[in-house]
C-alpha atoms as a printed R data frame, in Angstrom:
    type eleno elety resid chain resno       x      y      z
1   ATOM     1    CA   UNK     A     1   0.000  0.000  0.000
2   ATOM     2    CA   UNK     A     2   1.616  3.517 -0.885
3   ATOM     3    CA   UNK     A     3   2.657  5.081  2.202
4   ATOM     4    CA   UNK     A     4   2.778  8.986  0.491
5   ATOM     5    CA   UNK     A     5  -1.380  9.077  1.663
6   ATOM     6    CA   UNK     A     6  -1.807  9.775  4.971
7   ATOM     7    CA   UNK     A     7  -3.919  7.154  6.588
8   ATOM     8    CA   UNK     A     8  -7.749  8.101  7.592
9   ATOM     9    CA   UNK     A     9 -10.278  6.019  9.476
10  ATOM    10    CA   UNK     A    10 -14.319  5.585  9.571
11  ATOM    11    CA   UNK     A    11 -15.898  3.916 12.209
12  ATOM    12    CA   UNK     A    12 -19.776  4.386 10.808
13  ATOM    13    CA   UNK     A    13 -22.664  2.447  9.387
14  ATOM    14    CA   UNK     A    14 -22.912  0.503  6.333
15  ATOM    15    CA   UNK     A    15 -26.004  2.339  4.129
16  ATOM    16    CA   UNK     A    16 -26.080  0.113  1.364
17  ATOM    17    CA   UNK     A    17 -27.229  2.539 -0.929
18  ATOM    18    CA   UNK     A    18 -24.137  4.225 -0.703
19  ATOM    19    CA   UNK     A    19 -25.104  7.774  0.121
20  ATOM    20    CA   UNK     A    20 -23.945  8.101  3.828
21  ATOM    21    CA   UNK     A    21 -22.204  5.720  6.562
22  ATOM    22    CA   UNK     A    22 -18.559  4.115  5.416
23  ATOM    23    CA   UNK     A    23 -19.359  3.986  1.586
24  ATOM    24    CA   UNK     A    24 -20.466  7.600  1.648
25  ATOM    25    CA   UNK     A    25 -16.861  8.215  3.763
26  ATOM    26    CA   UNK     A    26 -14.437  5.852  1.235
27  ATOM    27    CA   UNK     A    27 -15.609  7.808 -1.473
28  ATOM    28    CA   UNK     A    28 -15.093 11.468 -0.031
29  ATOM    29    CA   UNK     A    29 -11.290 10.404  1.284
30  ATOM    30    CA   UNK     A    30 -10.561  8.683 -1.830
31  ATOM    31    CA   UNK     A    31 -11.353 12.089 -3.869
32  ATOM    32    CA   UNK     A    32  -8.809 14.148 -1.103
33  ATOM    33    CA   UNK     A    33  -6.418 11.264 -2.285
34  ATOM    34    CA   UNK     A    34  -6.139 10.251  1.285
35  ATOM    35    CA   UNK     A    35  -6.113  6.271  1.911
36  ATOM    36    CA   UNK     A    36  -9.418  5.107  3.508
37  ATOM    37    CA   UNK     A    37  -9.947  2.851  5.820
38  ATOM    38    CA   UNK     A    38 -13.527  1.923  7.421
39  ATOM    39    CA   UNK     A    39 -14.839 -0.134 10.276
40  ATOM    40    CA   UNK     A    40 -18.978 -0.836 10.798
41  ATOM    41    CA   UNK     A    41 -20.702  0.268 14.068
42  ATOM    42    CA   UNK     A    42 -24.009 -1.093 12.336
43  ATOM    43    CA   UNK     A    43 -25.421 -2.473  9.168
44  ATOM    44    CA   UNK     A    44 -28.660 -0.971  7.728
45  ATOM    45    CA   UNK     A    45 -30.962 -1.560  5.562
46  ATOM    46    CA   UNK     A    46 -32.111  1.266  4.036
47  ATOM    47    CA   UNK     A    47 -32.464  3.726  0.926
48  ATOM    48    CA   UNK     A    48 -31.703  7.481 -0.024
49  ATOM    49    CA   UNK     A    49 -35.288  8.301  1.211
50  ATOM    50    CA   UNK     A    50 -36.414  5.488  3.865
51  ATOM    51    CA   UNK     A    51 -34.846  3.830  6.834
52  ATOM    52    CA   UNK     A    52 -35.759  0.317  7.716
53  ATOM    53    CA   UNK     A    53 -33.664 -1.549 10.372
54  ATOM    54    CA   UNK     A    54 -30.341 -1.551 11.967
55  ATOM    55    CA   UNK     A    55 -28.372 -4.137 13.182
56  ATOM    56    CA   UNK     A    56 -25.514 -2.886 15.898
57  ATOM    57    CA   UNK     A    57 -21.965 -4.356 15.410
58  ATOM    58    CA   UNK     A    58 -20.398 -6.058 19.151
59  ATOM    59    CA   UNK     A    59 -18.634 -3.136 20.522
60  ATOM    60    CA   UNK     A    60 -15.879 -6.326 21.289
61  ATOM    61    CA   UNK     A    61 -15.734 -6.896 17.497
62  ATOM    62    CA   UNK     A    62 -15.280 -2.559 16.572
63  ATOM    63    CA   UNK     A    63 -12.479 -2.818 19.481
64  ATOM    64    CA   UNK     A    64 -10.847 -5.691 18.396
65  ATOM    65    CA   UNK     A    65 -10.551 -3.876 14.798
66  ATOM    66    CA   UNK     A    66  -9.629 -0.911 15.834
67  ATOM    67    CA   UNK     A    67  -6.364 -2.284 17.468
68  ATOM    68    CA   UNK     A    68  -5.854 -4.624 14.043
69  ATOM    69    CA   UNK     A    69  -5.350 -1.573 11.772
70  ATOM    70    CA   UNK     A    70  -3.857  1.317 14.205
71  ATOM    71    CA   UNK     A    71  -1.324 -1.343 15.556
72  ATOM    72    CA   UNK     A    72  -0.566 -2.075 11.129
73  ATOM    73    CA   UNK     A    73  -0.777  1.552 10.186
74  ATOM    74    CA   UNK     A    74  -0.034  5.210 11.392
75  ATOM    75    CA   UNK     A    75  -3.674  6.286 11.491
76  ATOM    76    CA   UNK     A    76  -3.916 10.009 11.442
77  ATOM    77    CA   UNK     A    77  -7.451 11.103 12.024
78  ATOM    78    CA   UNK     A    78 -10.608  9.469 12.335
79  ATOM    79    CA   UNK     A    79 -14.033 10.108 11.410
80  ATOM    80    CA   UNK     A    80 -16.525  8.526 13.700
81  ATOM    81    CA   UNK     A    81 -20.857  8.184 12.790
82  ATOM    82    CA   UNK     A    82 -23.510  6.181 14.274
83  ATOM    83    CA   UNK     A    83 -23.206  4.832 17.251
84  ATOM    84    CA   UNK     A    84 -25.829  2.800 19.879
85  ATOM    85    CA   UNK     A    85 -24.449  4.907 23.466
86  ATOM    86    CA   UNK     A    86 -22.315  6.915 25.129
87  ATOM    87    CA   UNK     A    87 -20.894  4.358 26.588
88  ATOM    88    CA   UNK     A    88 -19.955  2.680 23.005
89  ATOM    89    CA   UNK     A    89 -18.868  5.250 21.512
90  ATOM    90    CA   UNK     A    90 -16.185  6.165 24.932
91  ATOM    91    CA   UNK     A    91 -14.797  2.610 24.773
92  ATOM    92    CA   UNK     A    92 -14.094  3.258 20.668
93  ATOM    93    CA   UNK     A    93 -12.530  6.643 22.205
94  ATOM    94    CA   UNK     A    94 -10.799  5.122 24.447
95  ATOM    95    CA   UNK     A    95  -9.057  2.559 22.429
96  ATOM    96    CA   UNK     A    96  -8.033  5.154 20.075
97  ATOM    97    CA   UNK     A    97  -6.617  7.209 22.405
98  ATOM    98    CA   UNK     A    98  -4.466  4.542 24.423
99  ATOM    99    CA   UNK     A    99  -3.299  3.259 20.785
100 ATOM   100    CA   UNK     A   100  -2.442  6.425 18.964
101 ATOM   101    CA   UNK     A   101  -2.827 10.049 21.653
102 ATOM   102    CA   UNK     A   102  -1.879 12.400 18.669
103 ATOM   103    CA   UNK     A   103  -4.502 10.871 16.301
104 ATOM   104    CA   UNK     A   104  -7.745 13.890 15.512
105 ATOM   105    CA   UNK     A   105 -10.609 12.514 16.124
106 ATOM   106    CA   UNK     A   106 -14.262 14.238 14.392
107 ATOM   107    CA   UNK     A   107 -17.544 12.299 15.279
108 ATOM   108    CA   UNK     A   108 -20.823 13.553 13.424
109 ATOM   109    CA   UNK     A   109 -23.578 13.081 16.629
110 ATOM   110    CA   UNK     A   110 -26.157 11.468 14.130
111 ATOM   111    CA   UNK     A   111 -28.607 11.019 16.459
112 ATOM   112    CA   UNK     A   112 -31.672 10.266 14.242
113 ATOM   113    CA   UNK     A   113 -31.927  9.670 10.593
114 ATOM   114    CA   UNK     A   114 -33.244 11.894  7.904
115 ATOM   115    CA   UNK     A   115 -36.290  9.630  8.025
116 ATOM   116    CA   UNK     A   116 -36.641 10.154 11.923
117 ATOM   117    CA   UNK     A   117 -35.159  6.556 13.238
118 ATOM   118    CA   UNK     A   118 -33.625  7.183 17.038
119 ATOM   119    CA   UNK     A   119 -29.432  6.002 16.869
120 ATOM   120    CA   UNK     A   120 -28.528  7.439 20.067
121 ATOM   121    CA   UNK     A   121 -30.021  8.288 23.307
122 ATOM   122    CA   UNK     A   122 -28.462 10.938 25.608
123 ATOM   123    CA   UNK     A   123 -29.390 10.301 28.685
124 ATOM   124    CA   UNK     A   124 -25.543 10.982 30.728
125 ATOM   125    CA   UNK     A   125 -24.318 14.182 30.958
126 ATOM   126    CA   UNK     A   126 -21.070 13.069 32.661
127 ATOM   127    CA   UNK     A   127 -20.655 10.177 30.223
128 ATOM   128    CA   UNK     A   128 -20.904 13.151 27.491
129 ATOM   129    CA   UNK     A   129 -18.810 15.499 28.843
130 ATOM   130    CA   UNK     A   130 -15.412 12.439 28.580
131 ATOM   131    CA   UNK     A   131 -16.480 11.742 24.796
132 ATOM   132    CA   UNK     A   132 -16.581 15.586 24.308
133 ATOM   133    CA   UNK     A   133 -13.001 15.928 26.246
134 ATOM   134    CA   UNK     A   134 -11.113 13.216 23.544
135 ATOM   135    CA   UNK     A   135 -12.040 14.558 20.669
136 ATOM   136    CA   UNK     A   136 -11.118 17.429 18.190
137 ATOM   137    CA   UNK     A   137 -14.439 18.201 16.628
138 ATOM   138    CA   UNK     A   138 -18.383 17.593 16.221
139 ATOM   139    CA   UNK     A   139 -20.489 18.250 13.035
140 ATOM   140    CA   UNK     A   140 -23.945 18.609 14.462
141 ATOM   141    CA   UNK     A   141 -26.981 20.473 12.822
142 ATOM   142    CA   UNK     A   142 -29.311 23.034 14.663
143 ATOM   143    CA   UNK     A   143 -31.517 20.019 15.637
144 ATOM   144    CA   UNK     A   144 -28.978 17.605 16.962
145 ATOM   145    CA   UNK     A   145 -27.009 20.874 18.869
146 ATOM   146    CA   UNK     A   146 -29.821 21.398 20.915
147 ATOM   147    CA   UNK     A   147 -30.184 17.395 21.725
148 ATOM   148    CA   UNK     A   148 -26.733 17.828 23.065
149 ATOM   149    CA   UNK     A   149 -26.767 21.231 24.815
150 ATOM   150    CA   UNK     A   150 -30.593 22.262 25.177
151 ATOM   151    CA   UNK     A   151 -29.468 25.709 26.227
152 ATOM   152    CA   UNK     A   152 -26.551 26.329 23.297
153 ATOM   153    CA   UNK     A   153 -27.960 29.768 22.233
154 ATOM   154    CA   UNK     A   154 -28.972 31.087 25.349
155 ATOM   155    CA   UNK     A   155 -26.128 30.363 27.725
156 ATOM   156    CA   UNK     A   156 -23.006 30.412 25.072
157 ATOM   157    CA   UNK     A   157 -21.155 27.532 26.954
158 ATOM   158    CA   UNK     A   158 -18.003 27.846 24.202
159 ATOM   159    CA   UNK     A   159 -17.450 31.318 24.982
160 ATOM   160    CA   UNK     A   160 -16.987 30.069 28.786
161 ATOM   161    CA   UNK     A   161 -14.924 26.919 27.623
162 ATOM   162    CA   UNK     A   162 -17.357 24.435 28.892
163 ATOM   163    CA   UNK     A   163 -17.230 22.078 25.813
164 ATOM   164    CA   UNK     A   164 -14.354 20.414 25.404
165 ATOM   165    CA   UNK     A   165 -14.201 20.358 21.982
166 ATOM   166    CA   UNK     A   166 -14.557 22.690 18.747
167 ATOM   167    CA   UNK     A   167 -18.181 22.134 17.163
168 ATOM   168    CA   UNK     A   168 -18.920 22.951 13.427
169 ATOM   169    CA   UNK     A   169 -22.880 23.449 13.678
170 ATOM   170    CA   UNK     A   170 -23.777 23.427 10.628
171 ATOM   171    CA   UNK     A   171 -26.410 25.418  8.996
172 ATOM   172    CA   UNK     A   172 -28.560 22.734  6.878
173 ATOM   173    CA   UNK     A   173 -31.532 23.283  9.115
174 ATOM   174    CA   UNK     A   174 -31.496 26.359 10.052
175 ATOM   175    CA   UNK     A   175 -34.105 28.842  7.633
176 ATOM   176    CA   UNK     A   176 -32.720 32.051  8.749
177 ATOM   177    CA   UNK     A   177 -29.365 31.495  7.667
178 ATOM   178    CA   UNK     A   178 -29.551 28.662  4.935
179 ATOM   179    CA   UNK     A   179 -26.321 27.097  3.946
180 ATOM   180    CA   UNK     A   180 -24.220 29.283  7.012
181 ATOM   181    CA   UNK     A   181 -22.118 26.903  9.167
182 ATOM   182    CA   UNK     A   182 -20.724 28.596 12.357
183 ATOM   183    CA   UNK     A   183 -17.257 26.829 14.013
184 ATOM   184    CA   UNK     A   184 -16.883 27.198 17.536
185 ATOM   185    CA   UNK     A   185 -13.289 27.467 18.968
186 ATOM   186    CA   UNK     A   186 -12.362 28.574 22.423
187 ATOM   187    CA   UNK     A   187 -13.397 31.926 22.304
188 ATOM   188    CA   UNK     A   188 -14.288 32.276 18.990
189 ATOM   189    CA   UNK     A   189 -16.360 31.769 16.358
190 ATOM   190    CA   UNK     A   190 -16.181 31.528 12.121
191 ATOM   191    CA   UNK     A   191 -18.626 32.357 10.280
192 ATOM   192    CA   UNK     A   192 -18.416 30.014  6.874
193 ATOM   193    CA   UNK     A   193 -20.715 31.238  4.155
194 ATOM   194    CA   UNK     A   194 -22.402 29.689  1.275
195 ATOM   195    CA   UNK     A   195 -21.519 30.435 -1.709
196 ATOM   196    CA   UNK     A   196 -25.031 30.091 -2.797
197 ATOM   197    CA   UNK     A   197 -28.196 28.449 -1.577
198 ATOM   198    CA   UNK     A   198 -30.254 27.052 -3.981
199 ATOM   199    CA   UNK     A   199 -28.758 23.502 -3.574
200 ATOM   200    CA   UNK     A   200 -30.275 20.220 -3.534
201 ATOM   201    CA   UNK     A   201 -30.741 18.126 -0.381
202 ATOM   202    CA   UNK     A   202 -29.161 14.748 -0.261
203 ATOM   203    CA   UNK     A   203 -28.766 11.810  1.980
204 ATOM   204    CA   UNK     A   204 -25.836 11.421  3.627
205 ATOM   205    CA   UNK     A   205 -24.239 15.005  3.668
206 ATOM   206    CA   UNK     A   206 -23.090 14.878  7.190
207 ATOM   207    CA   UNK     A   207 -21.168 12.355  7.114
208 ATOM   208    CA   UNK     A   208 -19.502 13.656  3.388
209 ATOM   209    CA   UNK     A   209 -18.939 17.067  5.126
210 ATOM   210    CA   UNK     A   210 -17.117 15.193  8.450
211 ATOM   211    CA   UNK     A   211 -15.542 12.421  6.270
212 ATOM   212    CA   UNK     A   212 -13.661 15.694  4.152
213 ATOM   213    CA   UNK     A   213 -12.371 17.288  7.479
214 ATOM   214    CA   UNK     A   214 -11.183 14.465  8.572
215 ATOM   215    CA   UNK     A   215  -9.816 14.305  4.924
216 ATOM   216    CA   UNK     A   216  -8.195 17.630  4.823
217 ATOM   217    CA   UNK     A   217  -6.738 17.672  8.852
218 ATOM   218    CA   UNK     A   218  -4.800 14.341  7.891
219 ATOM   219    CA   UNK     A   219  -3.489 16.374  5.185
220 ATOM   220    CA   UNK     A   220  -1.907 18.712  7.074
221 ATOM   221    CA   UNK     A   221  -4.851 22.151  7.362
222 ATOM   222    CA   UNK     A   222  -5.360 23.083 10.734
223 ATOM   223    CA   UNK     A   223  -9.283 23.098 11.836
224 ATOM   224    CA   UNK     A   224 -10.225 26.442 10.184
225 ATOM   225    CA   UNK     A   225  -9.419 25.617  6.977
226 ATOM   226    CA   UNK     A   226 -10.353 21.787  7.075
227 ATOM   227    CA   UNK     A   227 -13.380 23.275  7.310
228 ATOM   228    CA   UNK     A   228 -13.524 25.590  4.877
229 ATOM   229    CA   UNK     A   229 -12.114 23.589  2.214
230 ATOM   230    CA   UNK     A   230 -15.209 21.184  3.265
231 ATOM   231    CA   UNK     A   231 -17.494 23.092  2.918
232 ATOM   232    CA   UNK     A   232 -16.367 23.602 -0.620
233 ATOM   233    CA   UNK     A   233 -16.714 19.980 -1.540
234 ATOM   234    CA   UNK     A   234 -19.852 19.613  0.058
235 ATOM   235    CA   UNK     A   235 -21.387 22.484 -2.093
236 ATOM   236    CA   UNK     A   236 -20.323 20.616 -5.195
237 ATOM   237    CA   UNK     A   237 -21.839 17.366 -3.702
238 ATOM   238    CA   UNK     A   238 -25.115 18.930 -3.076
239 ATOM   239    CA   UNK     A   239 -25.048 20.272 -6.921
240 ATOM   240    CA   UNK     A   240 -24.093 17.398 -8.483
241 ATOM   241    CA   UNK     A   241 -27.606 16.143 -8.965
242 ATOM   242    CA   UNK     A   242 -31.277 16.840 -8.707
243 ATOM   243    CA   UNK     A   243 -32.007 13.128 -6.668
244 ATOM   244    CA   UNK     A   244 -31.170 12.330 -3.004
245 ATOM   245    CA   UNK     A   245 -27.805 10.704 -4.274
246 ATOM   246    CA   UNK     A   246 -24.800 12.466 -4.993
247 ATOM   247    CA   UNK     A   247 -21.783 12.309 -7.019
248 ATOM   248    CA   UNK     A   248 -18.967 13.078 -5.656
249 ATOM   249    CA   UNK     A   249 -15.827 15.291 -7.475
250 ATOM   250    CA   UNK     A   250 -12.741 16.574 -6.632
């Protein structure tokens, strides 16, 4: 395997229709020309526009994989999806961070599906705040921000430095700023514009817009720009058709 890539990870579903989950993440780092590796949290069964079941991989079997590729290769950054707890997605954490300290880690909280299906109950605030503490970034949207931190507007915990980690919320869901994704940093915050808002919707563009900063901070950018380069890609991903499933570019 060359060894001039810099090696990325996804530990996410498996959405056989290819839109979001690991397939949706191969396909975004192979376009950054970073090499792509994936592990499954879950197997679905789904389409671009309906959700039917899940079946959750044995958080033994994710651990047990984990330590097979980041003891074989220098694993820069991973990207990290659905998960069934807290408490599952801490152990994955956990191993990571005993195995490889230095390695960035960005999870997407998707804590329901586009169709409504329930991944992840938060129901442990302490739990929470040790994910938050070992990793780099979060991608969440206006409705999964508030299912995190129910008082995120009001009481501006990042200005006080009460999250421990940056947050990208990203501005799919929001109608007074389409398209506008705000990054949260200790005290400060980036406003990253559209560059124009008449683009189409399509399944799985969380985890393309994570799976590129994961992309572009093994390459080398620092958060900021990770981002903003991102965001780029994911405005040509939501152009690139008029369906639910997207094609991805360069």
């Amino acid at each position: 395997m060359p060894t001039n890539r810099p090696f990325v990870l996804s530990i996410a579903g498996f959405d056989p229709s290819g839109g979001a989950g690991v397939l949706a993440d191969i396909k975004t780092f192979e376009q950054h020309q970073v090499n792509g590796f994936a592990i499954t949290t879950a197997n679905t069964i789904q389409t671009e526009n309906m959700f039917y079941e899940i079946q959750w991989t044995d958080l033994s079997f994710v651990i047990r994989s984990i330590e097979t590729l980041f003891l074989s290769y220098e694993v820069s950054t991973v990207k990290i999806g659905i998960v069934p707890g807290l408490h599952y997605l801490n152990r994955i954490l956990s191993s990571i961070k005993l195995l490889s300290p230095a390695a960035k880690i960005v999870w997407d909280p998707v804590l329901k599906s586009s169709t409504k299906f329930k991944f992840l109950e938060l129901n442990n605030d302490l739990i929470l705040n040790e994910v938050l503490s070992k990793i780099d970034l979060i991608t969440p949207n206006y409705d999964e921000i508030l299912m995190l931190f129910p008082d995120f507007v009001s009481d501006k915990p990042w200005v006080k430095n009460e999250i421990g980690t940056a947050i990208l919320l990203k501005g799919g869901h929001n109608e007074e700023a389409l398209g506008t994704d705000y990054l949260f940093m200790k005290n400060s915050v980036t406003e990253l514009l559209p560059t124009d808002v008449n683009f189409q919707p399509k399944h799985g563009s969380g985890c393309v817009l994570s799976s590129a900063i994961a992309a572009n901070l093994a390459l080398g950018y620092d958060l900021k720009t990770a981002c903003s380069e991102a965001k780029l890609y994911i405005e040509k991903y939501l152009s690139s058709s008029s369906s639910l499933i997207g094609h991805h570019y360069v």
